[in-house]
C-alpha positions as CSV (number, residue, x, y, z in Angstrom):
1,X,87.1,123.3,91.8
2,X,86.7,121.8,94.8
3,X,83.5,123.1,95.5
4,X,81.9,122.0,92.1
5,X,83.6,118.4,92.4
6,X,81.5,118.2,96.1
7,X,78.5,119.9,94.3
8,X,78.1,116.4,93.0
9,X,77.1,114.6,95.6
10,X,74.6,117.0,96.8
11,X,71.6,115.1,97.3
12,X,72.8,111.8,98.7
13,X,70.2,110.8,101.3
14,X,72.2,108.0,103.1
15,X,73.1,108.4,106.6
16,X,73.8,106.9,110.2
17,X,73.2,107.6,113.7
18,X,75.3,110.2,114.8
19,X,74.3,110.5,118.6
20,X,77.4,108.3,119.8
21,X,79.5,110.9,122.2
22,X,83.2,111.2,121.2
23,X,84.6,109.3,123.9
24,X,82.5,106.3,123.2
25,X,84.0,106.7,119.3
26,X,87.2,107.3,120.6
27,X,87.1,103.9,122.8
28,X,85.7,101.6,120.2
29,X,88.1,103.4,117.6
30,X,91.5,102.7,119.6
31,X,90.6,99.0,120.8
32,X,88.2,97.1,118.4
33,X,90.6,96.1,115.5
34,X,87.8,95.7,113.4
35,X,87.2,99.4,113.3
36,X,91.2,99.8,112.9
37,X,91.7,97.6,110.4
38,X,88.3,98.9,108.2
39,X,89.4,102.8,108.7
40,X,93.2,102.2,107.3
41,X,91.3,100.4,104.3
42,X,88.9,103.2,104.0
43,X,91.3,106.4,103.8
44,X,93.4,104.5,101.3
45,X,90.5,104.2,99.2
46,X,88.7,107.1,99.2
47,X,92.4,109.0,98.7
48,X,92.4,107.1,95.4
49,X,88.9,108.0,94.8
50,X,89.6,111.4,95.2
51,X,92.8,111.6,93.0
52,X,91.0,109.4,90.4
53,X,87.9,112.1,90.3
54,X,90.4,115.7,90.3
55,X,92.5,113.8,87.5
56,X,89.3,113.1,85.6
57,X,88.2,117.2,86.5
58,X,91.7,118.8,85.8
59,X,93.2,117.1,83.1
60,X,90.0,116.2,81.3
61,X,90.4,112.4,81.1
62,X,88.5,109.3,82.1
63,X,85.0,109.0,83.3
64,X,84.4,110.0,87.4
65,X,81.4,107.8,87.4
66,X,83.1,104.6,87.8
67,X,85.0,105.9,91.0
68,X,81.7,107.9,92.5
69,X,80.2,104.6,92.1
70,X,83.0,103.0,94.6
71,X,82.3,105.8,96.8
72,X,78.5,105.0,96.8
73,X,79.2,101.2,97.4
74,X,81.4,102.2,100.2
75,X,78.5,104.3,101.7
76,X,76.2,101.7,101.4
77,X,78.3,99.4,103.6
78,X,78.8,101.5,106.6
79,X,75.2,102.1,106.6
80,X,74.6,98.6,106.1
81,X,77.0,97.5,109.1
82,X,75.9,100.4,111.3
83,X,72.4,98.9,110.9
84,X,73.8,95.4,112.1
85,X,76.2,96.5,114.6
86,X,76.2,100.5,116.0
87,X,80.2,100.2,116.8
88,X,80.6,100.8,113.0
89,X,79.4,104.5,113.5
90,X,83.3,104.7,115.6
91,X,84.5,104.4,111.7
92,X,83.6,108.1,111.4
93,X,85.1,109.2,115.1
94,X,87.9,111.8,113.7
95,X,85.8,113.1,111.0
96,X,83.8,115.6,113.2
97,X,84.7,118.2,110.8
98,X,83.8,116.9,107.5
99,X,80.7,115.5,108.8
100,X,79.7,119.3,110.0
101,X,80.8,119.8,106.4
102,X,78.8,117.2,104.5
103,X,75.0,118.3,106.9
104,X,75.9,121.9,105.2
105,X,75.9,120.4,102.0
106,X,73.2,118.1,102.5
107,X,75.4,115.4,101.7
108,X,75.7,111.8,103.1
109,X,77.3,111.7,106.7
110,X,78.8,107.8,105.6
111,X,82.2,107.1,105.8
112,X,82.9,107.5,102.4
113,X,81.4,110.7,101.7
114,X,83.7,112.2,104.5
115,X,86.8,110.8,103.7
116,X,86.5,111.9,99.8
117,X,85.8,115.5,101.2
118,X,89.1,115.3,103.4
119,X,90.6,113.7,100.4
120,X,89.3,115.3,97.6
121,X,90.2,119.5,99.4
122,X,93.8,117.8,99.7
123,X,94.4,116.3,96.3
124,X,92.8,119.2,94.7
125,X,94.4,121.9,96.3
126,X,98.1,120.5,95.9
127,X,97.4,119.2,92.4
128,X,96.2,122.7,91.5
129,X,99.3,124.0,93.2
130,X,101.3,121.8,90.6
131,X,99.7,123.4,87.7
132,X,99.7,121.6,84.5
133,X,102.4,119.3,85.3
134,X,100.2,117.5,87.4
135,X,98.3,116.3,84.3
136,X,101.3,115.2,82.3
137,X,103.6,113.4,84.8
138,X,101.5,110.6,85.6
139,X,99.4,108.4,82.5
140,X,96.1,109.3,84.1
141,X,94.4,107.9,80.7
142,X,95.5,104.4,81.9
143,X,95.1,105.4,85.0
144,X,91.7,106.0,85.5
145,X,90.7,103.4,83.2
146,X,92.9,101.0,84.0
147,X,90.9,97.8,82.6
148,X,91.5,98.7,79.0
149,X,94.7,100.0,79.5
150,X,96.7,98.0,77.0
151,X,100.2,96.0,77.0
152,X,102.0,98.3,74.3
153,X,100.7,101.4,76.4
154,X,101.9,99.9,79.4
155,X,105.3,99.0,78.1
156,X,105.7,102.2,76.0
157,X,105.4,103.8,79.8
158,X,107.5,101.6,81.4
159,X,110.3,102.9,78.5
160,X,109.6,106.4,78.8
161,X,109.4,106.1,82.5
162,X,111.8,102.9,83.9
163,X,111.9,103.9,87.5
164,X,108.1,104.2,87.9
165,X,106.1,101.2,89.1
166,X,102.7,101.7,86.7
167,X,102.3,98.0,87.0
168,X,101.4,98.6,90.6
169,X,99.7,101.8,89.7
170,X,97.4,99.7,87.8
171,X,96.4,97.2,90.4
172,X,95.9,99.4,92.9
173,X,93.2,101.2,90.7
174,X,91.6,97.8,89.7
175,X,91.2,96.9,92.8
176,X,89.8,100.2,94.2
177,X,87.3,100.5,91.3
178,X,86.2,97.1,91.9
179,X,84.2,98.0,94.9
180,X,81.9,100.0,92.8
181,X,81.8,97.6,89.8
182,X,80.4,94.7,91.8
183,X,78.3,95.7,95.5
184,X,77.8,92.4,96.1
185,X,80.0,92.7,99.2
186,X,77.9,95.4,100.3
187,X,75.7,93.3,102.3
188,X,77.7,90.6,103.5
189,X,78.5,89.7,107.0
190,X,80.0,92.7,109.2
191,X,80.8,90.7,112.3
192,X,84.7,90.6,111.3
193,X,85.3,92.6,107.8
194,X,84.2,95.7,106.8
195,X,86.2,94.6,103.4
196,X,85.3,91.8,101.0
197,X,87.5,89.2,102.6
198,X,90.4,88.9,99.7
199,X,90.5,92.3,99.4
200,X,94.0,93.9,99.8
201,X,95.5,97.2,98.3
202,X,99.4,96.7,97.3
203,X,101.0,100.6,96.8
């Protein structure tokens, strides 16, 4: 599965500069909190990305699109801020592995890219472990779709489930597939935020 979900993006063109030696990555990485702040952002994203997509493979629900498309936009900005500032390439620093991973594939060697192929082998494999429970303990309809998820389904969860926090569920997966709805934020400033300024993920 794994493979096939990865088959995907096969094709994606975009890349940066990757002659940067490690131990220039590794500097910037540990000391500019720019590229701190921007890289905790970025795996919690492309972790949700990642679940979003094997939900939408295993248990045959909800449309990946929207959540490639968050994926793409998050691509796009790295490039973009790479191309205004080269320190951006330290956002990619401990993801020598994937990288090696994603020139195999021919895939895009953006920080997006290689975080949903960390992600996505990790989701996959433990949610495959789990077997068809991992389909039916969470509301992945609502889930992945979480714009037209209604009040009635919502509170018919919340009675079923009372200990789980869906409302939180749901705005985190807003707010993730957000990036992708609207790239305006794809080209703004880099100088402080890799993020659209307001943006902020609440698990």
């Amino acid at each position: 599965m794994i493979k096939y979900l990865l088959s995907v993006l096969i094709g994606s063109a975009l890349s940066v500069c990757s002659a940067w030696a490690q131990p220039a990555l590794k500097e910037i990485w540990e000391s500019d909190p720019r590229i701190i702040l921007a890289a905790h952002n970025a795996r919690e994203v492309m972790e949700t990305v990642a679940l979003a997509v094997v939900a939408s493979d295993m248990c045959k629900v909800g449309d990946p699109r929207p959540w490639y498309a968050v994926m793409a936009a998050v691509d796009a900005r790295h490039a973009f801020c790479v191309g205004k500032d080269q320190k951006w390439i330290a956002l990619k620093y401990p993801l020598a592995k994937e990288e090696e991973e994603a020139k195999k594939l021919g895939m895009s060697n953006t920080v997006g890219t290689l975080l949903f192929i960390r992600a996505v082998d990790a989701r996959g494999s433990r949610a495959m472990d789990e077997g068809p429970t991992f389909c039916t303990r969470q509301p992945w309809k609502m889930l992945l779709d979480p714009e037209k998820a209604t009040a009635a389904e919502v509170q018919a969860f919340k009675h079923a489930e009372p200990g789980e926090p869906i409302d939180v569920a749901l705005t985190l997966m807003k707010t993730v597939r957000s990036l992708g709805r609207d790239a305006s934020w794809v080209e703004a400033s880099c100088d402080q935020n890799f993020w659209p300024a307001d943006f902020a993920l609440k698990k």
